[in-house]
C-alpha positions in Angstrom: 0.0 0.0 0.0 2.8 2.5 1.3 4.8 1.9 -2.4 2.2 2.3 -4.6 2.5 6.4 -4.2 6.3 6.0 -4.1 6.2 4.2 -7.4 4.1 6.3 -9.3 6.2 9.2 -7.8 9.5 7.7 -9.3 8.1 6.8 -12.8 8.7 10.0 -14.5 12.2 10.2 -13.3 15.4 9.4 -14.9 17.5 6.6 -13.4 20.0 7.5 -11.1 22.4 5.1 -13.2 24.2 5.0 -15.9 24.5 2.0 -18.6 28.5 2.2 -18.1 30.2 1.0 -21.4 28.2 3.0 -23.5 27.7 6.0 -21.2 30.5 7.9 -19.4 30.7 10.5 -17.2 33.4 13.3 -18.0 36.8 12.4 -16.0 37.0 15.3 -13.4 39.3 17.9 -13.0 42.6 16.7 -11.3 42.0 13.1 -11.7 45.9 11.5 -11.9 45.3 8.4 -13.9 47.7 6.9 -16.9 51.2 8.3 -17.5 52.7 9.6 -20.3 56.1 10.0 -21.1 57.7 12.8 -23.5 60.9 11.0 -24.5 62.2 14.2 -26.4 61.9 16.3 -22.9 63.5 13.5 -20.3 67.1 14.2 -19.7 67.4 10.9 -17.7 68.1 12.7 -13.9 66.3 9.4 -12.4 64.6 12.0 -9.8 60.8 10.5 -11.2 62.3 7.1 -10.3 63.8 8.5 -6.8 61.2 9.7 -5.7 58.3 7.4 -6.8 57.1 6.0 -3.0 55.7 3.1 -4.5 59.0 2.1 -6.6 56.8 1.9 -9.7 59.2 3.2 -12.4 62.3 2.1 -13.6 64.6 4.1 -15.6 66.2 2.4 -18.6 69.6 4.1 -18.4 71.2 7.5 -17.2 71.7 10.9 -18.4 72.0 10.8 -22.6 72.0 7.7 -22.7 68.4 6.8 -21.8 66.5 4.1 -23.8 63.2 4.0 -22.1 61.2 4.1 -19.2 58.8 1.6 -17.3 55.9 2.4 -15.3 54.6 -0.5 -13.1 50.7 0.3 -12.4 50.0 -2.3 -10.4 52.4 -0.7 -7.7 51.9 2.9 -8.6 49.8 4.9 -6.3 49.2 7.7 -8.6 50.4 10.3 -5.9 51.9 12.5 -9.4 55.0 13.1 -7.6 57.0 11.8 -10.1 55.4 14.8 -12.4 55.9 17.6 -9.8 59.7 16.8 -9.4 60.3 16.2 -12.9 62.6 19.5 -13.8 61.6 19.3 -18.0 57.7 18.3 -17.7 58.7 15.3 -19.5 56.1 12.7 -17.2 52.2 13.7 -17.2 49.4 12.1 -15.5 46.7 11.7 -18.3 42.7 11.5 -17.1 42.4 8.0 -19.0 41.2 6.0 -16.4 39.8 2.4 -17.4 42.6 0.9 -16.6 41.5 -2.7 -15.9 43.7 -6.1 -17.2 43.1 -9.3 -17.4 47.1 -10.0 -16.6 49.8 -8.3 -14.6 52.0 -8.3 -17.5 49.2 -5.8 -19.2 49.8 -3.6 -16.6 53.5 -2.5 -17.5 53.9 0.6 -19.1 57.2 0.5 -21.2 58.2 3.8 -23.4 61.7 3.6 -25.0 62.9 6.3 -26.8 63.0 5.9 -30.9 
C-alpha cells in the first residue's frame, strides 16, 4: 500500500544510473590516472624514479644515454610526484582511467625512446 504512491512518484524520473560501457561521465578535474612520457623532454636525472614511494618506475639508463622508461601500475599509487619533481615536464598524468587487465603483464607501461 505504502509503495504504490512511491512508485508512481518515481516513474517520471530518470534513473539514477548510468549504462557504463556506453555512457561515461566526464573524468573530473585533477584526476591522476595513466602516465605519459615525453621521451624528447627527459634528460634521464632518475629523480621521477627516486622519488616514486611506490617504486613503480624504472629508468632504462642514465643521463643521454636513456632508452626507455617503465611504469609498473600495479604498484603505482598515482600520488603524481613523479610529475611535480620532474625538472623538464617530461612525465604527465593523463585523465584516461579504465585501466582494468586481465594479466599483470598488461599492466607494464614501457616507453623507450625511438
Amino acid at each position: 500500500m505504502a509503495m504504490e504512491p512511491e512508485l508512481l512518484k518515481n516513474l517520471t524520473k530518470k534513473p539514477a544510473t548510468l549504462v557504463y560501457p556506453f555512457e561515461k561521465f566526464p573524468p573530473v578535474e585533477g584526476l591522476r590516472a595513466k602516465h605519459m612520457w615525453y621521451a624528447d623532454r627527459c634528460i634521464g636525472c632518475g629523480l621521477c624514479a627516486r622519488v616514486c614511494p611506490a617504486f613503480a618506475i624504472e629508468l632504462d639508463g642514465r643521463g643521454k644515454d636513456v632508452k626507455g622508461i617503465t611504469f609498473y601500475l600495479g604498484r603505482c599509487v598515482f600520488c603524481a610526484q613523479c610529475e611535480e619533481v620532474c625538472p623538464k615536464k617530461a612525465i604527465k598524468l593523463t585523465q584516461e582511467y579504465e585501466l582494468a587487465c586481465y594479466t599483470q603483464e598488461d599492466t607494464i607501461l614501457k616507453f623507450t625512446k625511438e
